[in-house]
VEXDREN-2710 file (C-alpha; in Angstrom, 1 decimal):
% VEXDREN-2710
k/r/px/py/pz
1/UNK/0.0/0.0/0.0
2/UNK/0.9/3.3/-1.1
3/UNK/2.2/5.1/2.4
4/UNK/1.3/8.9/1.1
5/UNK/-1.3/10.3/-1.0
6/UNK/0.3/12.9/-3.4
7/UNK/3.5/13.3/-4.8
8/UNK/5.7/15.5/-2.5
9/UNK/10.1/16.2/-1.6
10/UNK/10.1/18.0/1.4
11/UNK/13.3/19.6/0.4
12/UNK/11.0/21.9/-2.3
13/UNK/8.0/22.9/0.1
14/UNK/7.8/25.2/2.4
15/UNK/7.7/24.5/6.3
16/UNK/6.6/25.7/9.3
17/UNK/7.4/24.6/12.7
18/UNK/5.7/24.1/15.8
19/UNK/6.5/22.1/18.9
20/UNK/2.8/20.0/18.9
21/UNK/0.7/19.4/16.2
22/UNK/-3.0/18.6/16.6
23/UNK/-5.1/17.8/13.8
24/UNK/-8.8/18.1/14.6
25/UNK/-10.8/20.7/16.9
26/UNK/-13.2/18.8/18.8
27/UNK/-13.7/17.7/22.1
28/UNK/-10.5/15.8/22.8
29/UNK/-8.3/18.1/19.7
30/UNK/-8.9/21.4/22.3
31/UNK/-8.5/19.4/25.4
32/UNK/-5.0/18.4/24.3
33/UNK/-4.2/21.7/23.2
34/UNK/-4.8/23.4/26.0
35/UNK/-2.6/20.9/28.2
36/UNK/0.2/20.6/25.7
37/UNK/0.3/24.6/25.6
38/UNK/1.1/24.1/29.1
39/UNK/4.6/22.7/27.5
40/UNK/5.8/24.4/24.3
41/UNK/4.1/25.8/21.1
42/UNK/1.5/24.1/19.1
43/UNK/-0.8/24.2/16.1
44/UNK/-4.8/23.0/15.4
45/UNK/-5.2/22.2/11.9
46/UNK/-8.9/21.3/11.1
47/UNK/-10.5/20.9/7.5
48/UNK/-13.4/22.7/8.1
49/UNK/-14.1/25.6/10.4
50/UNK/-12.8/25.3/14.5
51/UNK/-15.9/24.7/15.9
52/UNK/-17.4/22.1/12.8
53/UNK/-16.9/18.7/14.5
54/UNK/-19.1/15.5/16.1
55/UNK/-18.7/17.3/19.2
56/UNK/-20.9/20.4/18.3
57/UNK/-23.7/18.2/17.4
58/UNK/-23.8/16.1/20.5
59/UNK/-26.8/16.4/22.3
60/UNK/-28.0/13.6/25.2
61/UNK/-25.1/14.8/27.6
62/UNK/-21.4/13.9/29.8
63/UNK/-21.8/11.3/31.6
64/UNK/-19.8/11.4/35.2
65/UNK/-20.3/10.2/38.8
66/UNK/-21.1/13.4/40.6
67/UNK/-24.6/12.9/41.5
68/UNK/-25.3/11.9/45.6
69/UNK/-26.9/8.8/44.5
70/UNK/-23.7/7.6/42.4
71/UNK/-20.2/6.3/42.5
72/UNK/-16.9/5.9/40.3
73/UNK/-18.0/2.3/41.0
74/UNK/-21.4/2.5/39.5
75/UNK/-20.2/3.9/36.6
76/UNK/-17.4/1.4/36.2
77/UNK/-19.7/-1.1/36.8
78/UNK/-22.3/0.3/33.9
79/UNK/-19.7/0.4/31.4
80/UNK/-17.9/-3.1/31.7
81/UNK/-21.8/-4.3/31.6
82/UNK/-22.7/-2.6/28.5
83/UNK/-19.2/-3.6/26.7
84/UNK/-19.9/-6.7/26.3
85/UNK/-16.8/-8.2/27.8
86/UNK/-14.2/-6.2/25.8
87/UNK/-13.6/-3.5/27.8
88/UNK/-10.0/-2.1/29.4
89/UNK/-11.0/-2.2/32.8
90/UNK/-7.8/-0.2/33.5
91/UNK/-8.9/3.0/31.0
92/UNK/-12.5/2.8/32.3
93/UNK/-11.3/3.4/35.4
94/UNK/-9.1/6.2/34.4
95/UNK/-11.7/8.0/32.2
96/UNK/-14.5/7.4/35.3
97/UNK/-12.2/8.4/37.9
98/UNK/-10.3/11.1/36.5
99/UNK/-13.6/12.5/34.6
100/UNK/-15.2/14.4/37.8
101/UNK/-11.9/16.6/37.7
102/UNK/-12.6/17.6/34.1
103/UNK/-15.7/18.4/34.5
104/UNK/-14.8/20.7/37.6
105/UNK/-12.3/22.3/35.0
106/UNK/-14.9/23.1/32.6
107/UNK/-17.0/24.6/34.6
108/UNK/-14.0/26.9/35.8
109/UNK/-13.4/27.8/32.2
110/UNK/-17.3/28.7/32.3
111/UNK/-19.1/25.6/30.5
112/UNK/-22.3/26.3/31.6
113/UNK/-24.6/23.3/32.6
114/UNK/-28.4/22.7/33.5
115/UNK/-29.0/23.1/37.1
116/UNK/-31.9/22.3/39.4
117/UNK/-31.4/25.3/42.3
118/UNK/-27.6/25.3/42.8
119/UNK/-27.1/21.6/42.1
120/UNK/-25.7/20.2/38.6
121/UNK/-29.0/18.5/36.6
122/UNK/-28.8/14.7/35.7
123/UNK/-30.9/12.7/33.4
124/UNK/-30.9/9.1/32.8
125/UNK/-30.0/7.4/29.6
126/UNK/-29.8/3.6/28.3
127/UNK/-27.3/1.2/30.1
128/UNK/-27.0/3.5/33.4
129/UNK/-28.5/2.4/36.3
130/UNK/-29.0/6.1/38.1
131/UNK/-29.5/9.5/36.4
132/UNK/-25.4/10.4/35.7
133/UNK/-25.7/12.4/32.9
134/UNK/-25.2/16.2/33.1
135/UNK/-26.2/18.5/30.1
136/UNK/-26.3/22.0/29.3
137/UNK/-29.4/24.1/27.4
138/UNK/-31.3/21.4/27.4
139/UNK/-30.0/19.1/24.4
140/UNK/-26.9/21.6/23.1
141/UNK/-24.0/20.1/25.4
142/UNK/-22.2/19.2/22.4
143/UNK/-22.2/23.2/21.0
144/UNK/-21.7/24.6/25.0
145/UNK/-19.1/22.3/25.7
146/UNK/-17.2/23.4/22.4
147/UNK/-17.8/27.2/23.0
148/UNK/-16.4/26.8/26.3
149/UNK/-13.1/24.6/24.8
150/UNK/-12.8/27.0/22.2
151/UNK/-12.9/30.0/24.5
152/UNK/-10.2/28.7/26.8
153/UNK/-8.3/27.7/23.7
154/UNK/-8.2/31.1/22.4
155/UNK/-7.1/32.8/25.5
156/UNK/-3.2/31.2/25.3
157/UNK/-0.8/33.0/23.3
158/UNK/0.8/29.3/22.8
159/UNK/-1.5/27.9/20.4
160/UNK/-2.4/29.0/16.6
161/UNK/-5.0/28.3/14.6
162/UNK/-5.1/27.0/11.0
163/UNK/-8.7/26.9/9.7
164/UNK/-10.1/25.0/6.6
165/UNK/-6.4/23.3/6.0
166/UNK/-6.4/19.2/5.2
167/UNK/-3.6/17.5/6.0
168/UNK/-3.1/14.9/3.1
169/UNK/-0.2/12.8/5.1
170/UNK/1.8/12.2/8.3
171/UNK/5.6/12.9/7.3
172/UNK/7.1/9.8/8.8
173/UNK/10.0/7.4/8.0
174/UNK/10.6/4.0/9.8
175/UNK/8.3/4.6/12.6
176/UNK/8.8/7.5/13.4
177/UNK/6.5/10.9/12.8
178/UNK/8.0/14.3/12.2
179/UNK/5.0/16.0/11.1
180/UNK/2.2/16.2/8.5
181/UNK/2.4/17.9/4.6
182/UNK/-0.5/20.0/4.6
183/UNK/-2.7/21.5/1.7
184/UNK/-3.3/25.1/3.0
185/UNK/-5.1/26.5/-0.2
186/UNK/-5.3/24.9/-3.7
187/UNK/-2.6/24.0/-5.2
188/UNK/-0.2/25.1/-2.3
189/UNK/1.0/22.9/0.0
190/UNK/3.4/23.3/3.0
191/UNK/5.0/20.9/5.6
192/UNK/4.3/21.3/9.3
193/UNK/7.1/20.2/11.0
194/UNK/6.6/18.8/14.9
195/UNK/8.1/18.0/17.2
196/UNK/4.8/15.5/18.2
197/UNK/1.7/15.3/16.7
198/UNK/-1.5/14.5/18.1
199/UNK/-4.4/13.2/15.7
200/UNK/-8.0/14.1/17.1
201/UNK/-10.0/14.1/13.9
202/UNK/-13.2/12.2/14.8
203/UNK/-15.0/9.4/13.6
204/UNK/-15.8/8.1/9.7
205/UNK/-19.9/8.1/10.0
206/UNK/-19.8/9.5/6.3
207/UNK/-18.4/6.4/5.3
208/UNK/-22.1/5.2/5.3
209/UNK/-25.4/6.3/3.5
210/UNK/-27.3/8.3/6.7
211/UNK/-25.5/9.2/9.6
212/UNK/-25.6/11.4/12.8
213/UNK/-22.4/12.5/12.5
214/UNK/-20.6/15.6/10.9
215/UNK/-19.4/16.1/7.1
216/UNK/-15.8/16.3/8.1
217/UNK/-16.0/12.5/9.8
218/UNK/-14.7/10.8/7.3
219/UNK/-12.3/8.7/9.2
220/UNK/-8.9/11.1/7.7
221/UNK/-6.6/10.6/10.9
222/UNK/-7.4/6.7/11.5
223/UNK/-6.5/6.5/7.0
224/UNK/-3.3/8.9/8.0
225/UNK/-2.4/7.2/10.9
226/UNK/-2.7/3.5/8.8
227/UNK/-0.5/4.7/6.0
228/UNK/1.8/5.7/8.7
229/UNK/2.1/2.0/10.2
230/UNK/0.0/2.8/12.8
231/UNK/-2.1/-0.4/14.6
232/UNK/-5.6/0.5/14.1
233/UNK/-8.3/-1.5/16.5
234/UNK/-11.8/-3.0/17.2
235/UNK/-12.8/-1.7/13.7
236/UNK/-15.8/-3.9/13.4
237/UNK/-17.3/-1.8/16.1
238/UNK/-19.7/0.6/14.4
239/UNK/-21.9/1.6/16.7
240/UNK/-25.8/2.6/14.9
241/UNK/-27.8/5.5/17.6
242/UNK/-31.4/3.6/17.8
243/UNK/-33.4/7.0/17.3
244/UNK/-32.4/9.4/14.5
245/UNK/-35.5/11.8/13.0
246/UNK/-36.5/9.7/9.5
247/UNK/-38.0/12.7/7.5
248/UNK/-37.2/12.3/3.4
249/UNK/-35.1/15.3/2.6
250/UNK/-33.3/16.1/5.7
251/UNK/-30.3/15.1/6.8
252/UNK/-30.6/12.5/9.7
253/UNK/-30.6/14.4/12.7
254/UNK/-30.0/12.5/16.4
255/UNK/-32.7/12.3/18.7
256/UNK/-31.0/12.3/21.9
257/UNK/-30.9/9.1/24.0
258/UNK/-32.1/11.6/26.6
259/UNK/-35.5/11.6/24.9
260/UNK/-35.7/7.9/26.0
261/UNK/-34.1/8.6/29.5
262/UNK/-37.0/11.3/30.1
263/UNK/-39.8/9.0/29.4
264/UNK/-40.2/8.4/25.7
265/UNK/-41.7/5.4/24.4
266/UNK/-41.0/3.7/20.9
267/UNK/-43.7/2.3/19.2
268/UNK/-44.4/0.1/15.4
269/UNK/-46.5/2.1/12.7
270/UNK/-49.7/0.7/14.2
271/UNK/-49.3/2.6/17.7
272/UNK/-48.0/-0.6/19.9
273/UNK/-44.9/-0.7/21.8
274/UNK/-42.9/-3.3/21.5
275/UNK/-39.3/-2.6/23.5
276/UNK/-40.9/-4.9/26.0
277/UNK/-40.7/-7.8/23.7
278/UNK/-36.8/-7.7/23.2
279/UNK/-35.7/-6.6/26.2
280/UNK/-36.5/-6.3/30.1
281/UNK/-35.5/-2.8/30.6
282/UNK/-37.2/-1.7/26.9
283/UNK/-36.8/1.8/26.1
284/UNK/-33.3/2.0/28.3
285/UNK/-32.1/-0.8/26.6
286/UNK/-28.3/-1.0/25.8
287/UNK/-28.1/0.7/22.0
288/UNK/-27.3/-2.7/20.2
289/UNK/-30.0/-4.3/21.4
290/UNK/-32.2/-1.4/20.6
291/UNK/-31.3/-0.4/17.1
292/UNK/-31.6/-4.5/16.2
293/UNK/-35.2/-4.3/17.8
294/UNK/-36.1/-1.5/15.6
295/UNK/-34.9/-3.3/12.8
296/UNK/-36.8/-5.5/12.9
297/UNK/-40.1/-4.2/14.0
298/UNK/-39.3/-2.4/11.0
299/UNK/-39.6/-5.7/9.2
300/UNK/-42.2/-7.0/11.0
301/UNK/-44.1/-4.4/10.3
302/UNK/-43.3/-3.7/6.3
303/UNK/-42.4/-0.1/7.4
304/UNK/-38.9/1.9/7.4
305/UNK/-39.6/3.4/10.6
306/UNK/-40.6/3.5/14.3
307/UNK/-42.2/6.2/16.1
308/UNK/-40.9/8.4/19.1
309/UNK/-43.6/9.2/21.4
310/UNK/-43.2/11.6/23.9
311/UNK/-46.8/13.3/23.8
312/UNK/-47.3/11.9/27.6
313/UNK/-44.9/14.3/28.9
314/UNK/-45.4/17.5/30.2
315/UNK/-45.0/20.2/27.6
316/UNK/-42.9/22.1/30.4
317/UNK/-40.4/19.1/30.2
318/UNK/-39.9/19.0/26.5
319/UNK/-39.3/22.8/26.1
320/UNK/-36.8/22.6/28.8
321/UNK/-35.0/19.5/28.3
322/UNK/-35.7/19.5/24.4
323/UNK/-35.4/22.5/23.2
324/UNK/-33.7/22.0/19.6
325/UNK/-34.7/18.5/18.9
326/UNK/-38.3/20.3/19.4
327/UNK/-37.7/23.1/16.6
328/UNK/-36.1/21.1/14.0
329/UNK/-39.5/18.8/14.2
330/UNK/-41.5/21.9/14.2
331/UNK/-40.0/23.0/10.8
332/UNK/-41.1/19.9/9.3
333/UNK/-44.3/20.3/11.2
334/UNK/-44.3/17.6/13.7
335/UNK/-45.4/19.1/16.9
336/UNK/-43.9/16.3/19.4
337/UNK/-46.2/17.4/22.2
338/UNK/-48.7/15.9/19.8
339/UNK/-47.3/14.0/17.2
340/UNK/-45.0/11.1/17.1
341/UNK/-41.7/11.7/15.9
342/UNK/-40.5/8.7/12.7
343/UNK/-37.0/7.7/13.4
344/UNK/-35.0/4.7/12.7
345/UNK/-30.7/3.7/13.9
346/UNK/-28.2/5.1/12.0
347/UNK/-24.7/5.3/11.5
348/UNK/-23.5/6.8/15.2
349/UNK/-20.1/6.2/16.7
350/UNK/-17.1/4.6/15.8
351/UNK/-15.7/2.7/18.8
352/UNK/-12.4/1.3/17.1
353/UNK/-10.2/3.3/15.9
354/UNK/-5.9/4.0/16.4
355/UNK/-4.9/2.1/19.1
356/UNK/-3.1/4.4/22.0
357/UNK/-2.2/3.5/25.3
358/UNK/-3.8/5.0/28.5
359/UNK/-1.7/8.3/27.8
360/UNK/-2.4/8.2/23.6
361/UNK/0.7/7.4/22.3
362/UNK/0.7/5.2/19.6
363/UNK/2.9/2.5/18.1
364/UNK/4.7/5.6/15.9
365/UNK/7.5/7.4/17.7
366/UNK/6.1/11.4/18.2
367/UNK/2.6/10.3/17.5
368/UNK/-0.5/10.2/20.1
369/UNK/-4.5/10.2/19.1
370/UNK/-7.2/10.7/21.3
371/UNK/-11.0/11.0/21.1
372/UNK/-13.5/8.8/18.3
373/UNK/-10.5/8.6/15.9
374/UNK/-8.5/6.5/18.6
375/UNK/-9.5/3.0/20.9
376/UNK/-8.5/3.6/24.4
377/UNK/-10.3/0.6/25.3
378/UNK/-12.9/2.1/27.3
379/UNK/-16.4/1.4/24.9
380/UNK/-15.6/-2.1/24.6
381/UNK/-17.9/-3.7/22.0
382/UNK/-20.7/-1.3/22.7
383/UNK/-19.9/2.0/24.1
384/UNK/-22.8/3.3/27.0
385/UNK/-24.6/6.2/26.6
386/UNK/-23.0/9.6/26.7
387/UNK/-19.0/8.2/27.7
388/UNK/-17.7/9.7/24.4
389/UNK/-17.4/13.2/25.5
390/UNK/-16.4/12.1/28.7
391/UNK/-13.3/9.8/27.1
392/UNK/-12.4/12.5/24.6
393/UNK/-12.5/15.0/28.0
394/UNK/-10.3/12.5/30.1
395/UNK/-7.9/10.9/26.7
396/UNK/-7.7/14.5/25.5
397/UNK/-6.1/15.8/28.0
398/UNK/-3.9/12.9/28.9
399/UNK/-2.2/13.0/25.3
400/UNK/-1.9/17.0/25.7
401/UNK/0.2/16.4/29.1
402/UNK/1.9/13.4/27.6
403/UNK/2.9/15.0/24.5
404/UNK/3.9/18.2/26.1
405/UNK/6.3/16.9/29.1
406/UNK/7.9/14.3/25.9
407/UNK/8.8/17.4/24.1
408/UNK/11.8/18.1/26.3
409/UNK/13.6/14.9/25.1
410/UNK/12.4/15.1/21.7
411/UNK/14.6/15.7/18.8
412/UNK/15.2/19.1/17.2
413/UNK/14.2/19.8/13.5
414/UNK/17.7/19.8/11.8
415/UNK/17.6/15.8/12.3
416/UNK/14.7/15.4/10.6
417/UNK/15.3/13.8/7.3
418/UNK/14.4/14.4/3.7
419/UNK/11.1/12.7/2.7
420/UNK/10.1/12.5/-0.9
421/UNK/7.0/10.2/-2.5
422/UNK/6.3/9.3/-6.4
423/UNK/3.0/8.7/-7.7
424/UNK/1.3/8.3/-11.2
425/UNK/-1.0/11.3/-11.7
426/UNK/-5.1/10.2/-12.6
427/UNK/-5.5/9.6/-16.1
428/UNK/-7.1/12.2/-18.3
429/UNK/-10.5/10.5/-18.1
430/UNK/-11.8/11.8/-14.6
431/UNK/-13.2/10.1/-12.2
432/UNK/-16.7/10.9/-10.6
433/UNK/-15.3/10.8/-7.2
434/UNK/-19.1/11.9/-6.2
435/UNK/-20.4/8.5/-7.8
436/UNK/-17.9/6.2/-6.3
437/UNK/-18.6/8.0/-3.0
438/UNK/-22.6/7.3/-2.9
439/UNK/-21.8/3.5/-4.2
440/UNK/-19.3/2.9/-1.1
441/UNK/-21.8/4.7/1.4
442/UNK/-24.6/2.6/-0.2
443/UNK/-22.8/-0.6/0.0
444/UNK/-21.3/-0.1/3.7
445/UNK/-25.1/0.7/4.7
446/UNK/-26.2/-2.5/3.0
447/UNK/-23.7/-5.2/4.2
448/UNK/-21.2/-3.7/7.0
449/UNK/-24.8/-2.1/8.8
450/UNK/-26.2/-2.7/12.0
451/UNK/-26.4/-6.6/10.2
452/UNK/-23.7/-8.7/8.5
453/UNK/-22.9/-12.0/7.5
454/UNK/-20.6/-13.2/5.6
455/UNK/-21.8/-13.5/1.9
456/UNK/-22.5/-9.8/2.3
457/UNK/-19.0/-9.0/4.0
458/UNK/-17.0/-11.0/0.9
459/UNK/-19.6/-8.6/-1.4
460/UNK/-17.9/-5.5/-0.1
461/UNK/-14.4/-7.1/-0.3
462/UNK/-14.9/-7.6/-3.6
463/UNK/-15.6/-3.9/-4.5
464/UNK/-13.6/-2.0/-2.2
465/UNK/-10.8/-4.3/-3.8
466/UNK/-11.9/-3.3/-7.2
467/UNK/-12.6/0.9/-6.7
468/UNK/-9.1/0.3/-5.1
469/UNK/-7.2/-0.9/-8.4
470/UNK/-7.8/2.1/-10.0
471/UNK/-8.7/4.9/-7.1
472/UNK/-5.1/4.3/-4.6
473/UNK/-2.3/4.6/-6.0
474/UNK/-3.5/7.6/-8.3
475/UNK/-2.8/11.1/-7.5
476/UNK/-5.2/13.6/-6.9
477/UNK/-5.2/17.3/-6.4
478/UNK/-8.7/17.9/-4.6
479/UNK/-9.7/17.5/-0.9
480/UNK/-12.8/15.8/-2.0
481/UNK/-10.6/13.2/-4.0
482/UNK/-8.2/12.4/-1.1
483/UNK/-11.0/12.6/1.7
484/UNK/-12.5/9.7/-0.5
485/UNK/-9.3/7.8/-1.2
486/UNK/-9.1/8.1/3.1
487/UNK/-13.3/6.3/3.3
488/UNK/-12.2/3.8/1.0
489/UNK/-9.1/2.6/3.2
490/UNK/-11.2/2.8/6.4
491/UNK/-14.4/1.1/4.8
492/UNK/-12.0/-1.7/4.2
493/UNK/-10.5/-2.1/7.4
494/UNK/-14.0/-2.1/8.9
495/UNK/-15.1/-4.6/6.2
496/UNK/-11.7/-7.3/7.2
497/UNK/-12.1/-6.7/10.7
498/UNK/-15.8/-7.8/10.3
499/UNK/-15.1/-10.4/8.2
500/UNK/-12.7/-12.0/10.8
501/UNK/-14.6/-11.5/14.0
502/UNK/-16.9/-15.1/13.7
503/UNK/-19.7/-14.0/16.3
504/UNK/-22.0/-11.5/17.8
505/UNK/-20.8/-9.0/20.3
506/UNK/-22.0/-5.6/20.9
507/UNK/-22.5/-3.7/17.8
508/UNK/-21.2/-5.9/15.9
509/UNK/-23.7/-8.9/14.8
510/UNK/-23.3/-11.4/12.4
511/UNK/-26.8/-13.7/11.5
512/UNK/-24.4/-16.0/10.4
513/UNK/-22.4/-16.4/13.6
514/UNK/-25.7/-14.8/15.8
515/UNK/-24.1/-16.0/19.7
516/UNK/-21.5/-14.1/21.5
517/UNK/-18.3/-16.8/21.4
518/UNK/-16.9/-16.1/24.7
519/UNK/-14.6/-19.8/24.4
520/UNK/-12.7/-18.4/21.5
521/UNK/-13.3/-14.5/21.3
522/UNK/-13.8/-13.2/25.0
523/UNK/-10.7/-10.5/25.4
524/UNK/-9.9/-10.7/22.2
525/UNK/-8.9/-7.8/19.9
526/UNK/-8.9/-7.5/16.2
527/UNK/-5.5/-5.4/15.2
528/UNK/-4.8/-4.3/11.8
529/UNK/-1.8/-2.5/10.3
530/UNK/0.2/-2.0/7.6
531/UNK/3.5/-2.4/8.7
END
């Protein structure tokens, strides 16, 4: 496999230095920057905007043990439960333990949550077993706890900002990272030299057809980090959010698990609820088991949706708790304090990812990751409710300290060495990118879904192995071209890790192997890398 996407010497561009690089500007990118600002200079790169990431669209909440009721224990307990045996029970208990102090820290840098009186406000959500999870504005944690990041972010004179800037590759050279060759406008690129580098670019939800998650999660660090010889992990872990609105035009738009927490029930197209039937806790199921039941009630019931029903709560409630999720439904007039609201799972959370240790350092000298784009080992094989922005909080900030105290023994940039890559330019006959993109999307949604098996899985091996012939290997000049060449790598490694893990765990269910294999697969991890 080709280890760079464009053609590049790195004596001929011009550079830029920084002591940390971070590419990516959500939750766990800004947490790391402002800890490794702490140490020496650094640099956000992001593709899009500062504040355009997964993070700004979160909505349910943090969860953390700070309520009376609740312990570090309980919560430790909740998520080896829910992750189906594959949990690190050392990480969980960092990320639990450490995350009360984060929290605290946020609300010094003014994150402002939802309080009852002078007391923090916590709601209940699928898998927990007390009300842990704090929120802000209702359902806008996700865009509070980014203004608040960003905020304390721009208030050091340590860290710049490089908006809409996408890094094509790592520049590394026998397992070691010096930095990342950037395209800063078109047709100009520089290198960013660095001392360490920190990926924190998200997940790779727009590697399928309808998904919760951001444009700019298209899986980019996990591809960079792969073509680097970084070990990528748990990549059949795909995790599908049970409840996302189902309205034909609009992009799918979450409906918080909080909606569930609250009160709401699901029901088929013919007004029954049916939760009950698949599990004992129904609505406040674990989200595997819930986004399987809706499938197939959706079957069942020759429909392509289940209904949200929260017109037995108090209108009070929903305005409070609700507030967004209640105008977007408005605009495409369902009033959900009378009308049920259609929604069905879709592509939600990758739990797999770069695998980093309980600081984020990979297996690449210089390089850490942190957040969706890495596996700490915390989600196991189904990731509870609301412990991503907690992990990205927790991991964030770990790989910021870690990366900032190894910069005193780090080398200096006149050791770094030349780095130069040859590829064949795309033929003359151009390639709808946009085509190939919507066929991928379409056949990940199909196959490597909330189902698989393994005539499907071979399917999609076949075709990824196909677009690949003629797709890698080829250089292109536009962001949209790379960002697709990065989905196709990633769809793959989903697609092998899949194909190799022969039973159901978690998110990941195969009808061909439909029993969770603890004799052969208990503890084990799928790693993949190109090294």
């Amino acid at each position: 496999m080709n280890k760079f996407l464009i053609s590049f010497n790195s004596k001929n561009l011009s550079s830029i230095k920084t002591d940390i690089l971070i590419i990516g500007s959500g939750v766990a990118g800004l947490s790391s920057a402002i800890q490794a600002a702490k140490y020496g200079e650094v640099s956000i790169i992001t593709k899009d905007k500062l504040s355009e990431s997964n993070t700004q669209k979160a909505q349910g909440g943090i969860a953390v043990a700070l309520a009376e009721q609740d312990s570090s224990e309980k919560h430790i307990e909740d998520t080896l439960r829910v992750g189906c045996g594959l949990c690190n029970e050392k990480t969980v208990k960092i990320m639990v333990e450490e995350g009360p102090a984060r929290i605290k820290e946020l609300i010094q840098w003014g994150a402002e949550f939802d309080r009852q009186g002078d007391r923090l406000s916590f709601t209940q959500e699928a898998g927990h077993s007390v009300r842990r999870v704090i929120h802000a504005k209702g359902d806008a944690t996700g865009m509070e706890l980014e203004r608040a990041l960003i905020a304390k972010v721009k208030q050091s004179a340590n860290i710049k900002i490089l908006e809409y800037a996408f890094v094509t590759d790592l520049l590394h050279k026998d397992g070691t990272c010096f930095g990342a060759v950037v395209n800063v406008k078109k047709d100009e690129r520089t290198i960013v030299y660095a001392r360490k580098v920190i990926l924190a670019t998200g997940g790779i939800g727009q590697v399928y057809r309808e998904t919760t998650n951001s444009p700019v999660a298209t899986g980019c660090g996990m591809a960079l980090a792969y073509r680097a010889g970084a070990k990528l992990i748990d990549m059949e872990f795909m995790q599908f959010h049970p409840t996302t609105l189902y309205v034909a035009g609009l992009s799918r738009t979450l409906i918080s698990e909080a909606v569930r927490g609250e009160g709401g029930i699901l029901r088929n197209k013919h007004g029954e609820r049916f939760m009950f039937k698949y599990h004992r806790d129904g609505e406040l199921a674990p989200r595997d088991v819930t986004s399987r039941s809706i499938l197939k009630e959706m079957r069942e019931t020759a429909d392509t949706r289940v209904y949200l029903d929260l017109t037995h709560l108090s209108s009070k409630l929903i305005k409070n708790r609700f507030p967004n999720i209640m105008e977007v439904c408005s605009s495409f007039g369902i009033d959900i304090k009378e009308d049920f609201i259609p929604v069905r799972p879709t592509a939600h959370y990758m739990i797999g990812g770069i695998k980093i240790d309980k600081n984020g350092k990979t297996n690449i000298q210089n390089l850490y990751a942190c957040g969706e784009t890495a596996s700490s080992g915390v989600h196991g094989a189904n990731r509870l409710a609301s412990n991503s922005l907690l992990e990205g909080l927790v991991f964030g900030y770990r790989a910021g300290q870690s990366a900032g105290k190894d910069i005193d023994c780090g080398k200096r940039f006149d050791t770094t060495p030349d780095i130069s890559n040859i590829l064949d330019p795309v033929s003359a006959r151009k390639l709808d990118i946009g085509d190939l993109k919507a066929s991928l999307r379409s056949l990940m949604t199909r196959y490597v879904g909330i189902e698989r098996d393994e005539t499907g899985l071979l399917a999609v091996q076949k075709e990824i192995n196909f677009w690949s012939s003629y797709v890698m290997g080829k250089e292109f000049s536009d962001i949209r071209d790379w960002e697709f060449q990065n989905m196709l790598l990633v769809a793959g490694l989903v697609q092998k890790a899949s194909l190799i893990r022969k039973e159901t765990r978690g998110v990941h269910y195969r009808k061909d192997y439909p029993k969770q294999d603890n004799t052969k697969w208990q503890k084990k991890h799928i790693e993949l890398s190109d090294i």
